[in-house]
TORTORMI-997770 format. One record per residue (C-alpha): residue number from 1; residue in three letters; y, z, x. Coordinates in Angstrom, 1 decimal, decimal comma, padded with zeros to 4 digits. Each point is the difference from the previous one (the first is absolute). Layout:
rec i: NUM; aa: ALA; Y: Y; Z: Z; X: X
...
! end
This chain:
rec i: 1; aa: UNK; Y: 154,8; Z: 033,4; X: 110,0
rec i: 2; aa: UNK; Y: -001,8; Z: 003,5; X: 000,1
rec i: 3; aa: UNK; Y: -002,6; Z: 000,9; X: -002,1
rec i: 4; aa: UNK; Y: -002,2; Z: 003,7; X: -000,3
rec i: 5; aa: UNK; Y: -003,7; Z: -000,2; X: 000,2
rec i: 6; aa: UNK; Y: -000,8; Z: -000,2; X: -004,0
rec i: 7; aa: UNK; Y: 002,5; Z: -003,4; X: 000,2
rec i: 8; aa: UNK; Y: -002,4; Z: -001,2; X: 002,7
rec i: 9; aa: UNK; Y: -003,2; Z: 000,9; X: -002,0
rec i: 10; aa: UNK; Y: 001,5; Z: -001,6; X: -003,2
rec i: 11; aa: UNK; Y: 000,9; Z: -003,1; X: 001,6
rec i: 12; aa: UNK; Y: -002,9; Z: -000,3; X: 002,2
rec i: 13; aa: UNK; Y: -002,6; Z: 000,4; X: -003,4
rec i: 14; aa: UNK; Y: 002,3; Z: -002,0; X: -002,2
rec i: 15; aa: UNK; Y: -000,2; Z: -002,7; X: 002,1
rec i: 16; aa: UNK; Y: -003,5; Z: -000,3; X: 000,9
rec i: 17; aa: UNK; Y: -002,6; Z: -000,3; X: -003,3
rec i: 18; aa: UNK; Y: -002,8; Z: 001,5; X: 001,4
rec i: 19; aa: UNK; Y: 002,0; Z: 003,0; X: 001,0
rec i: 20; aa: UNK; Y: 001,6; Z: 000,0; X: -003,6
rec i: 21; aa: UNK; Y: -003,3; Z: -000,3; X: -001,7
rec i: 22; aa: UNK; Y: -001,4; Z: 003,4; X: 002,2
rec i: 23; aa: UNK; Y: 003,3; Z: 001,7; X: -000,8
rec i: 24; aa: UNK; Y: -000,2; Z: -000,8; X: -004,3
rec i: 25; aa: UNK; Y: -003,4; Z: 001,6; X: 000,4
rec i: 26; aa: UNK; Y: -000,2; Z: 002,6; X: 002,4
rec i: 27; aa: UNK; Y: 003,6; Z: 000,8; X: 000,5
rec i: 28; aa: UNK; Y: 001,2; Z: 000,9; X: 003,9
rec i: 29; aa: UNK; Y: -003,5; Z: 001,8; X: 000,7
rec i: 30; aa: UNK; Y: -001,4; Z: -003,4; X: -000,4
rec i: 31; aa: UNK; Y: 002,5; Z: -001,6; X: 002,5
rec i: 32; aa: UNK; Y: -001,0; Z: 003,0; X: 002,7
rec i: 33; aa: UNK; Y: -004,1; Z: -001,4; X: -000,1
rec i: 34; aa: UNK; Y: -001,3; Z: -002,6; X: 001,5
rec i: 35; aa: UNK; Y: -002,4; Z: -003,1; X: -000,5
rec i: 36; aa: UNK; Y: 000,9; Z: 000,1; X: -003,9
rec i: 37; aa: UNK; Y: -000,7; Z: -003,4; X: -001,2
rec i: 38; aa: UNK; Y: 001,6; Z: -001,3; X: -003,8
rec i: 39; aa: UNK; Y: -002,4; Z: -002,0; X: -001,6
rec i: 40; aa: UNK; Y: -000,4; Z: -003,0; X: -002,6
rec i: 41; aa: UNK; Y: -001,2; Z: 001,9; X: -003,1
rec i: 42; aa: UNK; Y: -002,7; Z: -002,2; X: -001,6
rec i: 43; aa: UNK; Y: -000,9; Z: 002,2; X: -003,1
rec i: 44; aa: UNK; Y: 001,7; Z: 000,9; X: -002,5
rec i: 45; aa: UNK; Y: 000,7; Z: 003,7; X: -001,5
rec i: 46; aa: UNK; Y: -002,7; Z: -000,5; X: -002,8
rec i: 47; aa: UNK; Y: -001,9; Z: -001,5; X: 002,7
rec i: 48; aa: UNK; Y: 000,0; Z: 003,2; X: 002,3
rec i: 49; aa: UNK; Y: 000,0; Z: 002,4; X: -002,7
rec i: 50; aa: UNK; Y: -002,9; Z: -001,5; X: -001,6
rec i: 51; aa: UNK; Y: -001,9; Z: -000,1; X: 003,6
rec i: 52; aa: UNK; Y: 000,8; Z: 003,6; X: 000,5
rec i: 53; aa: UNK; Y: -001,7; Z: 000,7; X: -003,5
rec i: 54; aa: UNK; Y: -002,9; Z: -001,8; X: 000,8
rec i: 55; aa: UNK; Y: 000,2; Z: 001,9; X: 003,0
rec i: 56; aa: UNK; Y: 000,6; Z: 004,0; X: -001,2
rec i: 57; aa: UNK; Y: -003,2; Z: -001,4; X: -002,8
rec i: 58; aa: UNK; Y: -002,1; Z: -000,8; X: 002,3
rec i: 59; aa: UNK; Y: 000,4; Z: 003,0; X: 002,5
rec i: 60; aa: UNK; Y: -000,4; Z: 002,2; X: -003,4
rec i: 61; aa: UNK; Y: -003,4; Z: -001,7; X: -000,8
rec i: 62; aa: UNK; Y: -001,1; Z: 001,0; X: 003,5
rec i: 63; aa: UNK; Y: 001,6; Z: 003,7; X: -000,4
rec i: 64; aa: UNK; Y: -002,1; Z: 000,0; X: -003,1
rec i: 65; aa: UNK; Y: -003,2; Z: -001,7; X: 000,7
rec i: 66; aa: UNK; Y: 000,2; Z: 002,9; X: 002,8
rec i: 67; aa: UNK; Y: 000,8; Z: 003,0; X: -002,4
rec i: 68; aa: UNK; Y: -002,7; Z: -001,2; X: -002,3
rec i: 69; aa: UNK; Y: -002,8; Z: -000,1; X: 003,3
rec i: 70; aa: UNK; Y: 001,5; Z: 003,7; X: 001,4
rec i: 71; aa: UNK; Y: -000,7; Z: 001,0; X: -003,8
rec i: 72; aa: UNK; Y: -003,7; Z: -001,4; X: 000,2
rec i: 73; aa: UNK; Y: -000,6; Z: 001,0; X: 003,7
rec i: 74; aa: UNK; Y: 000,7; Z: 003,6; X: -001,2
rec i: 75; aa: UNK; Y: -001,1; Z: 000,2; X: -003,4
rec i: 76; aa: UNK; Y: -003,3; Z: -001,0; X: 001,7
rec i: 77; aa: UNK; Y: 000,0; Z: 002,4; X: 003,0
rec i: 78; aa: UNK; Y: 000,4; Z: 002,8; X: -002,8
rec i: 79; aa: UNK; Y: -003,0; Z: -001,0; X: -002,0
rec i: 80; aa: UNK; Y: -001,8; Z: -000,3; X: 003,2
rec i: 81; aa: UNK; Y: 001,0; Z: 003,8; X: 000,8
rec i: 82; aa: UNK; Y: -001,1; Z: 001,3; X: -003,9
! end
């Protein structure tokens, strides 16, 4: 039986889940890397999506408890040079 390369590839991932896994998310770039790993997910969408919010509103207190301090820091430095 003779097969071409992309019959190889296709039977070789098909066959194998890990390989399949790689290939439904990153396609044949995936398949060309090495050490990729398919985990268990143990969170759910809302789950991450409601982390990440937590996240992005707690980097945005910091971004704007550190505004608010550049804003003191030079509204004093030009009273200081009046």
């Amino acid at each position: 039986m003779w097969c071409n390369k992309f019959e190889l590839l296709v039977i070789a991932v098909l066959s194998d889940p890990h390989r399949r896994a790689i290939y439904d998310c990153l396609g044949k770039a995936g398949l060309r890397e090495q050490g990729w790993q398919v985990v268990q997910r143990t969170k759910t969408p809302r789950e991450i999506r409601e982390e990440y919010e937590q996240i992005a509103r707690w980097v945005g207190w910091i971004t704007g408890k550190q505004i608010a301090l550049n804003v003191c820091i030079y509204v004093k430095k030009k009273a200081k040079s009046v």
